[in-house]
C-alpha positions as CSV (number, residue, x, y, z in Angstrom):
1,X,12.4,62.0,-56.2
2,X,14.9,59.5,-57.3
3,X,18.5,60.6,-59.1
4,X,17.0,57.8,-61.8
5,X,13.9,59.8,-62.2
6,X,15.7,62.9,-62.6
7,X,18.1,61.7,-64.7
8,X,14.8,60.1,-66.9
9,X,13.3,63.9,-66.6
10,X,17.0,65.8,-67.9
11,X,16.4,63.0,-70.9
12,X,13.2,63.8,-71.7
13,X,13.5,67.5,-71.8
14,X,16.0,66.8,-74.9
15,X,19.4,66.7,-72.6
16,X,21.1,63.7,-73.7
17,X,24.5,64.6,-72.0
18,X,26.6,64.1,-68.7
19,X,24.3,65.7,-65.8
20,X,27.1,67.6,-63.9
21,X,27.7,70.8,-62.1
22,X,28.2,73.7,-65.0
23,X,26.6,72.1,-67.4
24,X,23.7,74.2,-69.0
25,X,20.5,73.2,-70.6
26,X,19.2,76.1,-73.4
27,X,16.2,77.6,-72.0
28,X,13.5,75.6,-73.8
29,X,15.1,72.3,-72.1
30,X,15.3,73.8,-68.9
31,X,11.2,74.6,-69.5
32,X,10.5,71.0,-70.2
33,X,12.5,70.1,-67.4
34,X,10.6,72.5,-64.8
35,X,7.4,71.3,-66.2
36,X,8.5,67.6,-66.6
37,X,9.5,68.3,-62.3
38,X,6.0,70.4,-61.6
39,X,4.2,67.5,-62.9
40,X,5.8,64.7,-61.1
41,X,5.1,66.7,-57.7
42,X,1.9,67.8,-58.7
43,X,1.1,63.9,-58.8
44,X,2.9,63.1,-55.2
45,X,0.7,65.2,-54.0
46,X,-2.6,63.7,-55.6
47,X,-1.4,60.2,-54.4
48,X,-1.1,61.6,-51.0
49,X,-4.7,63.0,-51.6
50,X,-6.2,59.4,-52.8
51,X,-4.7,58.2,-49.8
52,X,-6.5,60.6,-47.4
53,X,-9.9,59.9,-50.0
54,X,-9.9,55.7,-49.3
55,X,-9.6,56.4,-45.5
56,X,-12.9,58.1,-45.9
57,X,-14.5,56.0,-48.5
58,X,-16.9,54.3,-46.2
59,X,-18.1,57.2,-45.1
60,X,-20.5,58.6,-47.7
61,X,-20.4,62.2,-48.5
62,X,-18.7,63.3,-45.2
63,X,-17.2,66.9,-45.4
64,X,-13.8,65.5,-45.3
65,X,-14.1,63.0,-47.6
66,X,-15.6,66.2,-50.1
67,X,-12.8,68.2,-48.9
68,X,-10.3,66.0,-49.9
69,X,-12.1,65.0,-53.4
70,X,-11.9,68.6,-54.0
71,X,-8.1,69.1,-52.8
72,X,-7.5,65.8,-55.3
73,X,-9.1,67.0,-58.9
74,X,-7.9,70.6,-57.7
75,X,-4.2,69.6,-58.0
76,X,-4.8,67.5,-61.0
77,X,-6.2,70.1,-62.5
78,X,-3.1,72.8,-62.1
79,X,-1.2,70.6,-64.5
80,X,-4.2,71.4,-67.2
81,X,-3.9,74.9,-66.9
């Protein structure tokens, strides 16, 4: 993760200041901002799934190509929950 995409995150969790050692975000900033982080991981790993998924695409319904289908809507789907 970038310091850019960071600093976008800190924005969007309502933080419009100076990001800087000792500065504190109230607790329902630093909750958007966990989530905000969880979900931009969350989606690394997917892309790193879809990566592994087109490798196997020309192989039909081979177990690793359902393994990784599965491991792909799994993580997706932890940011439903």
């Amino acid at each position: 993760m970038t310091q850019d995409e960071i600093n976008q995150m800190v924005e969007q969790a309502g933080f419009h200041g100076m990001l800087s050692i000792g500065v504190v975000m109230d607790s329902k900033q630093l909750e958007v901002f966990a989530k905000l982080v969880a979900a931009k991981e969350r989606e690394a790993c997917a892309k790193v799934c879809e990566e592994i998924k087109n490798k196997y695409n020309n192989l039909g319904d081979s177990a690793e190509r359902v393994a990784v289908e599965w491991c792909l809507e799994s993580i997706r789907a932890r940011g439903n929950a």
